[in-house]
C-alpha positions as CSV (number, residue, x, y, z in Angstrom):
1,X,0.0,0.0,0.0
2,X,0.8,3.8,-0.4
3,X,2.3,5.2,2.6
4,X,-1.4,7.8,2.4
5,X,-2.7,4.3,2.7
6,X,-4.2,4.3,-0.6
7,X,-4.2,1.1,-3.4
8,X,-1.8,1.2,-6.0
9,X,-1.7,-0.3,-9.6
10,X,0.0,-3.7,-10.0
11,X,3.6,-3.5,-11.8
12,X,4.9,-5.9,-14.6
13,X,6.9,-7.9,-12.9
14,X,3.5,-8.4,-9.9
15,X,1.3,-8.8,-13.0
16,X,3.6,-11.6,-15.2
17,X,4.3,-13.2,-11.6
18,X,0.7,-13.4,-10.4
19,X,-0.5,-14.6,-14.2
20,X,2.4,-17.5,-13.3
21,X,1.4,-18.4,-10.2
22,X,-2.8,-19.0,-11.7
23,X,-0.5,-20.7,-14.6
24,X,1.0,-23.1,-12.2
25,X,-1.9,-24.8,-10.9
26,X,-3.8,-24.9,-13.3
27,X,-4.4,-24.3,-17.7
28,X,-6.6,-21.0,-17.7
29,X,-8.1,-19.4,-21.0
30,X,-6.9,-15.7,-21.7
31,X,-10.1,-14.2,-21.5
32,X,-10.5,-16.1,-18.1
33,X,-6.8,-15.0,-16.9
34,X,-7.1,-11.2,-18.0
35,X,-10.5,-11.4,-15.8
36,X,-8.7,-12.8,-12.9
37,X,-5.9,-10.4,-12.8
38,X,-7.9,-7.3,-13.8
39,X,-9.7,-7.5,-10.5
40,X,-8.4,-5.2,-7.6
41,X,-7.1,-7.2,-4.6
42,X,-4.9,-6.9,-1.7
43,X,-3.5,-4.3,-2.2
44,X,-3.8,-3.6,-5.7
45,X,-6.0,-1.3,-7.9
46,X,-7.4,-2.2,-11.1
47,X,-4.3,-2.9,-13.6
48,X,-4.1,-0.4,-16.7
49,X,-5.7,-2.7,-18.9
50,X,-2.6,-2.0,-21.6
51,X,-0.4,-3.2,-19.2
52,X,-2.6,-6.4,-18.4
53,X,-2.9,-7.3,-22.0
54,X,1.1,-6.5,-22.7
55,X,1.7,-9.3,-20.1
56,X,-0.7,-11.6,-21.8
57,X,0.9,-11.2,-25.1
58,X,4.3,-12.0,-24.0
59,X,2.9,-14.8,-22.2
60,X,1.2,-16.5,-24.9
61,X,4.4,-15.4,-26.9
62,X,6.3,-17.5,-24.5
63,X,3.8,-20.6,-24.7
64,X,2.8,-20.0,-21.0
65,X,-0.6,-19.3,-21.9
66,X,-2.0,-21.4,-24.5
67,X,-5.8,-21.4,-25.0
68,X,-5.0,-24.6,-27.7
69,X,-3.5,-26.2,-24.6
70,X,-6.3,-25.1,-22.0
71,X,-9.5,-26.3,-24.6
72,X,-7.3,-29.8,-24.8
73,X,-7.7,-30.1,-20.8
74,X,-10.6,-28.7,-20.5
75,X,-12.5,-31.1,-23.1
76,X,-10.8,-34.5,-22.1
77,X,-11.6,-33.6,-18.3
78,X,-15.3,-32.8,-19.1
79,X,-15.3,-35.5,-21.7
80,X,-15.0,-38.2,-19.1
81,X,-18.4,-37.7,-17.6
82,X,-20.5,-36.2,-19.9
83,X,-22.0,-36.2,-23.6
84,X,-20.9,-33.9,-26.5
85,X,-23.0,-31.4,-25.8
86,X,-21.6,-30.4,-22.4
87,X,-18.5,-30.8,-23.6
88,X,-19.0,-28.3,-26.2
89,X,-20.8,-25.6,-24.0
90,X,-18.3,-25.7,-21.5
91,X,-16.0,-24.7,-24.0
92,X,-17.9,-22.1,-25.3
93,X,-18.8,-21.2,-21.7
94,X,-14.8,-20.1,-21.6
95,X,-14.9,-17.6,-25.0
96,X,-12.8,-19.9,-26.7
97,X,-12.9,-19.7,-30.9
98,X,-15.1,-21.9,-32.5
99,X,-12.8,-23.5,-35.1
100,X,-10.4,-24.3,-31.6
101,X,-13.5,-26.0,-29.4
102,X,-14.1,-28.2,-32.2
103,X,-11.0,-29.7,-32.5
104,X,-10.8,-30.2,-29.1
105,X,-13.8,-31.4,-28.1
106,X,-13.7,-33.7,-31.6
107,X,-10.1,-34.9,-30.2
108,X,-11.0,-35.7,-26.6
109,X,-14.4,-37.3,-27.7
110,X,-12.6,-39.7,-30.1
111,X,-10.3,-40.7,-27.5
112,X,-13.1,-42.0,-25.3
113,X,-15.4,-44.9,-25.9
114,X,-18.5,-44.5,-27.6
115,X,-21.1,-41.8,-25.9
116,X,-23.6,-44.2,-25.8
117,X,-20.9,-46.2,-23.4
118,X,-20.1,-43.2,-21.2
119,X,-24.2,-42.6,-21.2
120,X,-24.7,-46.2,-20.0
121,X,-21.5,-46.5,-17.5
122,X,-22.7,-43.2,-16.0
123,X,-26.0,-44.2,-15.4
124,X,-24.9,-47.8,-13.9
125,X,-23.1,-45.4,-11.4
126,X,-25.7,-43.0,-10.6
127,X,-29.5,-45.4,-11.2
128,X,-28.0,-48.9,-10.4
129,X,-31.4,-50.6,-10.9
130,X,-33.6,-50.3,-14.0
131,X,-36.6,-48.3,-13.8
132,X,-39.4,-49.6,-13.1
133,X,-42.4,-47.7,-15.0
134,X,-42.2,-45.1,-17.3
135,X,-41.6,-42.2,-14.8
136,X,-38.3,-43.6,-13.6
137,X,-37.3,-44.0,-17.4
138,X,-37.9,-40.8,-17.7
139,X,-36.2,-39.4,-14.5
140,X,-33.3,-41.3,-15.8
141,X,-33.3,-40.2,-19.1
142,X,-33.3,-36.1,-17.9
143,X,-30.7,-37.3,-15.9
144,X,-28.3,-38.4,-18.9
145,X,-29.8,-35.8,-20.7
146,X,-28.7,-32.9,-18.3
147,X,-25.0,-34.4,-18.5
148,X,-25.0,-33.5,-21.8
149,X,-25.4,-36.8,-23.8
150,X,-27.7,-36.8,-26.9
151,X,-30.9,-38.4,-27.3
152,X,-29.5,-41.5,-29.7
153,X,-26.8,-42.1,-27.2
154,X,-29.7,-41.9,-24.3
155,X,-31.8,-44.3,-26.0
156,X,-28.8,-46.6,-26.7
157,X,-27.9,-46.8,-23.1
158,X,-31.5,-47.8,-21.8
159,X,-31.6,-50.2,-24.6
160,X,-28.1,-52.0,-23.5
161,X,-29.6,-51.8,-20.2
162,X,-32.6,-53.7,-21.2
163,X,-35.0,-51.4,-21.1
164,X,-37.4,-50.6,-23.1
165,X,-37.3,-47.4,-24.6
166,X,-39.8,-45.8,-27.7
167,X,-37.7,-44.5,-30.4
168,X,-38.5,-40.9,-29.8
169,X,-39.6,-39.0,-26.5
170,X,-41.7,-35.8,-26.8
171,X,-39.1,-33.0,-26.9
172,X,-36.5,-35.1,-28.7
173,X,-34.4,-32.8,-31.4
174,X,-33.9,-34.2,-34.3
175,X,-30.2,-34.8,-35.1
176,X,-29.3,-35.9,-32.1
């Protein structure tokens, strides 16, 4: 702090090491990082934005901050548990470029076993028996649903269960 006791503006050197230390634990996309360190805290003002976005060029520059890199963990971490459509909005979720979250998320999703797999394992884990009237099948279904997986893959994973399952549900989207 100011000796009048005031805030003062974070330098380079507190700005790059800061941006290192949020770097260290874990990927972060830029938009995310400049957000971070653009907050006031301790006791720091607000960084001059110019400043802020100098450090986040040199970074990237460096390969310290790579939103390729980031999407890639991002999509294989969220590709583990859930369909292709949470997968992509939580990519999308970070600002990431369009043409970038659909090479990662295609990447991490052909890495995996088939969704309809994933749908099925996941709901082994979470509704170990199989329902046992329509309105269970249907709690289970919004339940794979809300984890992103697509109707088809839904359907698939009842079916491998052994349950029966109509070929479309009111509210299904076609394409899925």
């Amino acid at each position: 702090m100011d000796p009048d006791g005031g805030r003062r503006a974070p330098t380079r050197d507190a700005l790059r090491a800061s941006a290192l230390r949020m770097l260290a634990l874990r990927e972060h996309a830029r938009g995310e990082l400049e957000r971070k360190l653009a907050r006031p805290r301790g006791s720091w003002d607000a960084p001059d934005p110019q400043l802020l976005r100098q450090v986040l060029d040199e970074l990237q520059a460096q390969g310290l901050l790579d939103e390729a890199r980031f999407a890639q963990v991002l999509a294989r971490r969220v590709a583990r548990r859930h369909g292709r459509a949470r997968v992509l909005g939580e990519l999308r979720r970070h600002g990431l470029d369009e043409t970038l979250i659909a090479r990662a998320a295609g990447e991490a999703l052909a890495e995996l076993e088939p969704e309809s797999d994933r749908a099925l394992r996941l709901l082994l884990r979470h509704h170990p028996r199989p329902p046992a009237d329509a309105a269970q099948r249907a709690r289970q279904m919004r339940f794979l649903q809300a984890r992103g997986f697509g109707a088809d893959a839904i359907r698939a994973a009842l079916r491998q269960r052994g349950t029966l399952v109509p070929d479309s549900e009111p509210g299904d989207e076609a394409g899925d």
